[in-house]
C-alpha positions in Angstrom: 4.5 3.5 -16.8 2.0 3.4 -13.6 0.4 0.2 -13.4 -3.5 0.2 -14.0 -3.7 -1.9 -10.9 -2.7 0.5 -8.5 -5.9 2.1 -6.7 -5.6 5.5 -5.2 -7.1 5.7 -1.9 -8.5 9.0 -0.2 -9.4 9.7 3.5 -13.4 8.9 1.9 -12.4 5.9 0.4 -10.4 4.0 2.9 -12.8 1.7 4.2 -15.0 0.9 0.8 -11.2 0.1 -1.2 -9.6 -1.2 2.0 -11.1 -2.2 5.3 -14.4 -3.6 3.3 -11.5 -5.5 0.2 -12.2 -8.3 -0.5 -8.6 -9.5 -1.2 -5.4 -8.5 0.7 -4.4 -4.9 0.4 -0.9 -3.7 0.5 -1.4 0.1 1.0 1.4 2.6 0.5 1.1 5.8 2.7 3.3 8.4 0.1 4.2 11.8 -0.8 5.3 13.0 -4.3 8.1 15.0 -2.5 9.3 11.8 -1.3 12.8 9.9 -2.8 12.1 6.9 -1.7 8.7 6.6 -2.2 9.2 7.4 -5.9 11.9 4.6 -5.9 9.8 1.4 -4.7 6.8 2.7 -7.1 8.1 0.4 -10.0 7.8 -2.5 -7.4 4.6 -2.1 -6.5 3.7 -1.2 -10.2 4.9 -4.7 -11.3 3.7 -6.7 -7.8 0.4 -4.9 -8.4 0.6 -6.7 -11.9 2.0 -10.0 -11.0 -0.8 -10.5 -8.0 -3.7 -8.6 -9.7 -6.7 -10.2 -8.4 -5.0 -11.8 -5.1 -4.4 -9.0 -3.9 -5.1 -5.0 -4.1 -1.9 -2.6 -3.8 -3.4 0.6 -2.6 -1.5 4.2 -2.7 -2.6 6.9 -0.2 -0.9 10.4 -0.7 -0.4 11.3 2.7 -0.3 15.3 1.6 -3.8 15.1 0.7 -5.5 12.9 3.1 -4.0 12.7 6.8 -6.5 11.1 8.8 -6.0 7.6 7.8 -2.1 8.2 8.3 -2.5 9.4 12.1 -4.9 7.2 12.5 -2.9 4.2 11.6 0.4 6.0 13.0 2.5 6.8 9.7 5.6 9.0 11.3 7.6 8.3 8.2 7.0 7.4 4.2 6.6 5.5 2.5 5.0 3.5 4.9 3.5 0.0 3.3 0.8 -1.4 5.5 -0.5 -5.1 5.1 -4.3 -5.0 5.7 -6.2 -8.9 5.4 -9.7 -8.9 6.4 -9.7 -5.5 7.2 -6.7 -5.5 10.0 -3.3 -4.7 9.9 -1.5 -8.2 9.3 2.2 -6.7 8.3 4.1 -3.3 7.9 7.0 -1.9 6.3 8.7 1.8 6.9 11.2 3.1 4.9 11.9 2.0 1.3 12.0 -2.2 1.2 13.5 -4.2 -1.7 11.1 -5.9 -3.9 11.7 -9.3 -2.6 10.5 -7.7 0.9 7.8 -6.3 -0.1 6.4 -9.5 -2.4 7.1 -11.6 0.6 4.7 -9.5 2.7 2.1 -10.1 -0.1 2.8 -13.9 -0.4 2.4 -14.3 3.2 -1.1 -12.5 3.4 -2.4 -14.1 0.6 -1.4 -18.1 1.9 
C-alpha cells in the first residue's frame, strides 16, 4: 500500500511543496510505464514513513508535468533529486537500493 506520506507534485506545485519546504525533500521524477521506478516505490513508501516530518519524499510524474524535469535535466527515471533549502543538495539516476537512497536522506537532514 502507497504511503500517505508521499506528496504528488505537479509543474504548479513545485515550488509551494518543494523549493518553499520546509524540510528536506527527496523528489522522484517517475513514469507509470517505468520498471524500475515501480520497483524503488516500496522504499520511498517506507523512508517516507520512517522520516515523516524530517523530511518530505515528493513524486513528480514526468508524463504529466515536464517542465520541472527539463528544467532540472531528468534524461532518465526515475530520477531522485535531493532538494535542502530549496537547492539541489544530492541526486540519484537509475533505480538505487534502499540503503542509498536513506543515506541521501540522512545526509540532508544532519
Amino acid at each position: 500500500m502507497a504511503s500517505k506520506n508521499i506528496v504528488t507534485v505537479t509543474d504548479g506545485a513545485f515550488e509551494s511543496e518543494v523549493s518553499k519546504s520546509s524540510v528536506p525533500v527527496l523528489l522522484d521524477f517517475w513514469a507509470e510505464w517505468c520498471g524500475p521506478c515501480r520497483a524503488i516505490a516500496p522504499y520511498l513508501d517506507e523512508l517516507a514513513d520512517q522520516y515523516a516530518g524530517q523530511v518530505k519524499i515528493c513524486k513528480l510524474n514526468v508524463d504529466d508535468n515536464q517542465v520541472t524535469p527539463s528544467k532540472f535535466g531528468v534524461r532518465g527515471i526515475p530520477t531522485l533529486v535531493m532538494f535542502k533549502n530549496g537547492q539541489v543538495v544530492d541526486q540519484i539516476v537509475g533505480a538505487a537500493p534502499k540503503q542509498k537512497l536513506e543515506t541521501m536522506i540522512k545526509n540532508a537532514i544532519a
